[in-house]
Structures are given as structure tokens and as C-alpha cells.
N, C-alpha and C positions, 0 to 999 in steps of 0.2 A: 709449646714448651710448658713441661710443667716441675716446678721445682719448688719442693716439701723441705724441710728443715722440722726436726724433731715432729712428724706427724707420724701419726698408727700407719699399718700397712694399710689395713681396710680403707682408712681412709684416704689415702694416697691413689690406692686403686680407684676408689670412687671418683675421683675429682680427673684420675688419666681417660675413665669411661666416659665423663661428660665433655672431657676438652677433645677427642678423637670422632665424637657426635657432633662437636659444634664443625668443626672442621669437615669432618662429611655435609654440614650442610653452607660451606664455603666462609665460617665463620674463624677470620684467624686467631683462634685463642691461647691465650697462656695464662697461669695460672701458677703464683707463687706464694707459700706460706712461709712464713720468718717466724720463727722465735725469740720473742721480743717484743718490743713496745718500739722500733724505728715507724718512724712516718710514713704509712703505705702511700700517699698523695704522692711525695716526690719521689720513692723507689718506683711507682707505676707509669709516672710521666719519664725516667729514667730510662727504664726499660724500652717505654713505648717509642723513643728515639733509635737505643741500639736494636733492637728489633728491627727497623725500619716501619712500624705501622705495625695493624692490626687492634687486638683488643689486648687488655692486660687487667688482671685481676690480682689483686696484693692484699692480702690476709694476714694483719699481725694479731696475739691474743687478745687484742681490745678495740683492734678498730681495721676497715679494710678500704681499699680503696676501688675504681675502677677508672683506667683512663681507655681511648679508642678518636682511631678515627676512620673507624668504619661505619657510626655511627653518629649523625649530629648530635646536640647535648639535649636537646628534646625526645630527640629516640632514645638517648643512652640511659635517660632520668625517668622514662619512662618502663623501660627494660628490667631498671633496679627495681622500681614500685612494685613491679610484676613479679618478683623474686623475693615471697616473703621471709624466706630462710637466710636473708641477707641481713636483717634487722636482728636475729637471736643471733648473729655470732654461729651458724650453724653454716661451716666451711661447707662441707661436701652437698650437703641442702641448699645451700644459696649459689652454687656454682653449676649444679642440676638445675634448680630452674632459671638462674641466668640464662643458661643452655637451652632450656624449652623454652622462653621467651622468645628469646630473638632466633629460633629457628622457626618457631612457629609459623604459616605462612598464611591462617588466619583463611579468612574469606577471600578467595581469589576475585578481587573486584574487578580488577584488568580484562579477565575471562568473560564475566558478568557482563560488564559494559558491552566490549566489544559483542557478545551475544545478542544482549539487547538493542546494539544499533541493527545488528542484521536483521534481528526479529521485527523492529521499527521500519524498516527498509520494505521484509517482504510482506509486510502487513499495508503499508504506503502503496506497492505495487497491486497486491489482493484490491486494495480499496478501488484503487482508478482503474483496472479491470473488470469489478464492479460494474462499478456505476458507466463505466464505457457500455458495458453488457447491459448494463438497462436503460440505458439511454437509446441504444440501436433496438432495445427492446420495443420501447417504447414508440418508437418512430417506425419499425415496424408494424404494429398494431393498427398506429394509424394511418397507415398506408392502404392498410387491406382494409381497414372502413373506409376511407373514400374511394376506392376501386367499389367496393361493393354498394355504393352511394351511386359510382358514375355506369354501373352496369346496370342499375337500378333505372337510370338518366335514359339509356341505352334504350332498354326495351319500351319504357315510353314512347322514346320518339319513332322506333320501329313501328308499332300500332300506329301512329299518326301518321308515318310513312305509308303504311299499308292502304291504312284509310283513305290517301288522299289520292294515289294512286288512279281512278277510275277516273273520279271526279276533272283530275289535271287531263287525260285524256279524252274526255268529253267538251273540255273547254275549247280545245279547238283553236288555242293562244298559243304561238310561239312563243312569247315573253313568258308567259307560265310555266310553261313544259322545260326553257333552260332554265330559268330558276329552280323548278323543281327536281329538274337534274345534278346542278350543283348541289343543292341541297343533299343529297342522296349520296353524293361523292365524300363529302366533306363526311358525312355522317357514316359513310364506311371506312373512312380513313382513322376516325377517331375509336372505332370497333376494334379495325383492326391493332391497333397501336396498343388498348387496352388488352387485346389479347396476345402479346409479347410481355415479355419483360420488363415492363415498363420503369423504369428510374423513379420513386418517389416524386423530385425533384420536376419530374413531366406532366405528374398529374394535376393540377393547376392548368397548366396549359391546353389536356384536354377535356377538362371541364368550361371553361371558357370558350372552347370550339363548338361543344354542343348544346351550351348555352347561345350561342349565334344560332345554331341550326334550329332549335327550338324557338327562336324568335322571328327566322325566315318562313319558318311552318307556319305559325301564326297569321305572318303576312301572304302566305301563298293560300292559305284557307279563306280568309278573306275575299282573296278574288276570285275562287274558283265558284264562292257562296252566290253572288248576281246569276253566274254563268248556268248557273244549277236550277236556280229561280224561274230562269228564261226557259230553259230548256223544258221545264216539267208543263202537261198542259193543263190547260185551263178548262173552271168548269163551265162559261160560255160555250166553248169550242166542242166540249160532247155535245151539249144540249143540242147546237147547230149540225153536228153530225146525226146526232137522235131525228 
């Protein structure tokens, strides 16, 4: 609503342009001039009853008012402050930036936030994907060094295997030759097991197998060492030959 009493045309237009713009931006406005010196406070709070609500804006030659309850008294007192042309007495200026005030919709903070939680979200997700990815990194890496630690293991004890091989045959012990045996089993088992797929989580387990079987060598070299002693001959026995 807008209702002029002794104002210019221009001006009248001016002041229907800015109440038809508050309104497009759901601002219920009205906006009345009086000629006169009556009290805008209580013509404004008058109105803003028969009205049923919205904003009201009351302009007499010397002072104006503004009531609303669209707006608490912190937003409304601040809307004023923002509308310098409300302090000269300048109608059509002060009811224009009234207008651009409170349409104004400012930094959309709402949008902001919400953006930044999503961005906080998939920047949270980025991270623990991350570091999941370098962790499995990580523990990959060290997988393939101790495979290549226990391949390492392997061909040791294969040469020791090889090695010992003749010797256990010449011994001419039953007890040596099934230990030797086992030895040989276990140590192909933990071959083969490293040349699958092995779980991380197993190699531990066949490091400690061939760790036994390197310690069974040890002890199977031992006894095969008298049997080897005996076996080679002596320089008595040439000379006695000679």
C-alpha cells in the first residue's frame, strides 16, 4: 500500500517503484506520506494493526516513523541505520534504501556453511582413504622384504640340503637319513607355501619353520661329521698297503 498526501508525481512514482521491489522480494511493505506534523509512531503502529502485519512506513514533513513485524527490533534498527536518506527527511531516498536493505540477501552464509560441511566431509573421507592407502602401503612393502628375506632363508638352506645329501647317504644310519628326510619335507613345504600367495599374516610362521629346519641341519651335519671321519682312510693303512 502506498498512500501520498500532497506529494510530487515523481515522487509518489519513486516511492510505488521501491514498495513493488520490496514486495517482489516478499517484503510486505506500505508506505504512507501525510501532510502534516500528526505523530508517524502511532499512525504506523495503527496501520500495522489494520493491515494485519507486514512493514509500515509513515513520513510526515518533520519526522517519520517505521513499525513491522516482520522484522525483530534489532533487524528493523538496523535496516534504518542502513538507509542513510532516512536521517535527511529524504522520502523517496530513505524508502529506496529501506528497500535495498532488507532485500538485500547479503552473503549467503546458509549456502557457505552447508558447502563447507560437505567439503569438511569429503576432505575427512580423502584423509582416511589416505592413510588407509598408506598404511596397506606400507605393510605391503614390508611383506615383500621379508619374502625376500625368507627366499633369501630358502636358498641357504637348499645349498645345505645339497650339501648334505651324499654325506647322509654314506652314513649308512637309519636315524639320520629319516631325519634328513623330514628335514627336506618340511623345507619343501615352507618353499612351496612362499611361492603362493601367501597372506602377510603367514610369513612369521614360515619363517619360524625354516628356522627349525636350519637348526635340524645343523644337528644332522654334526652326526654325519664322525661318520665321514671314519669312513675316509688313514695314512697308516696306505703305508701298510704300500
Amino acid at each position: 500500500m502506498t498512500v501520498c498526501l500532497s506529494t510530487a508525481i515523481n515522487e509518489e512514482s519513486g516511492i510505488e517503484e521501491a514498495v513493488a521491489e520490496a514486495r517482489e522480494a516478499d517484503v510486505a511493505l506500505s508506505v504512507v506520506v501525510l501532510d502534516g506534523t500528526r505523530d508517524p509512531e502511532s499512525v504506523a503502529e495503527e496501520l500495522l494493526v489494520d493491515l494485519g502485519g507486514g512493514t509500515v512506513m509513515v513520513f510526515t514533513n518533520t519526522d517519520y516513523w517505521v513499525a513491522s513485524d516482520e522484522f525483530d527490533e534489532d533487524r528493523l534498527q538496523e535496516l534504518i541505520d542502513s538507509s542513510p536518506a532516512l536521517g535527511s527527511m529524504d522520502t523517496v531516498g530513505g524508502v529506496e534504501d529501506f528497500v535495498a536493505a532488507s532485500t538485500d540477501e547479503g552473503f549467503p552464509w546458509d549456502i557457505a556453511i552447508i558447502a563447507g560441511l560437505v567439503i569438511g566431509v569429503l576432505l575427512a573421507i580423502v584423509g582416511r582413504s589416505w592413510r588407509a592407502w598408506t598404511t596397506r602401503s606400507r605393510r605391503r612393502d614390508a611383506a615383500e622384504t621379508h619374502k625376500a628375506k625368507l627366499r633369501r632363508k630358502l636358498d641357504s638352506i637348499s645349498d645345505r640340503i645339497l650339501e648334505l645329501s651324499v654325506p647322509v647317504q654314506l652314513a649308512e644310519d637309519s636315524g639320520i637319513t629319516n631325519r634328513f628326510a623330514d628335514v627336506t619335507d618340511r623345507y619343501r613345504t615352507a618353499d612351496s607355501a612362499l611361492e603362493d600367495e601367501v597372506e602377510a599374516s603367514k610369513l612369521d610362521a614360515i619363517d619360524s619353520a625354516l628356522t627349525s629346519v636350519e637348526e635340524d641341519l645343523t644337528i644332522i651335519e654334526g652326526m654325519v661329521e664322525p661318520h665321514s671321519e671314519a669312513d675316509a682312510p688313514t695314512g697308516d693303512g696306505d703305508n701298510q698297503s704300500a
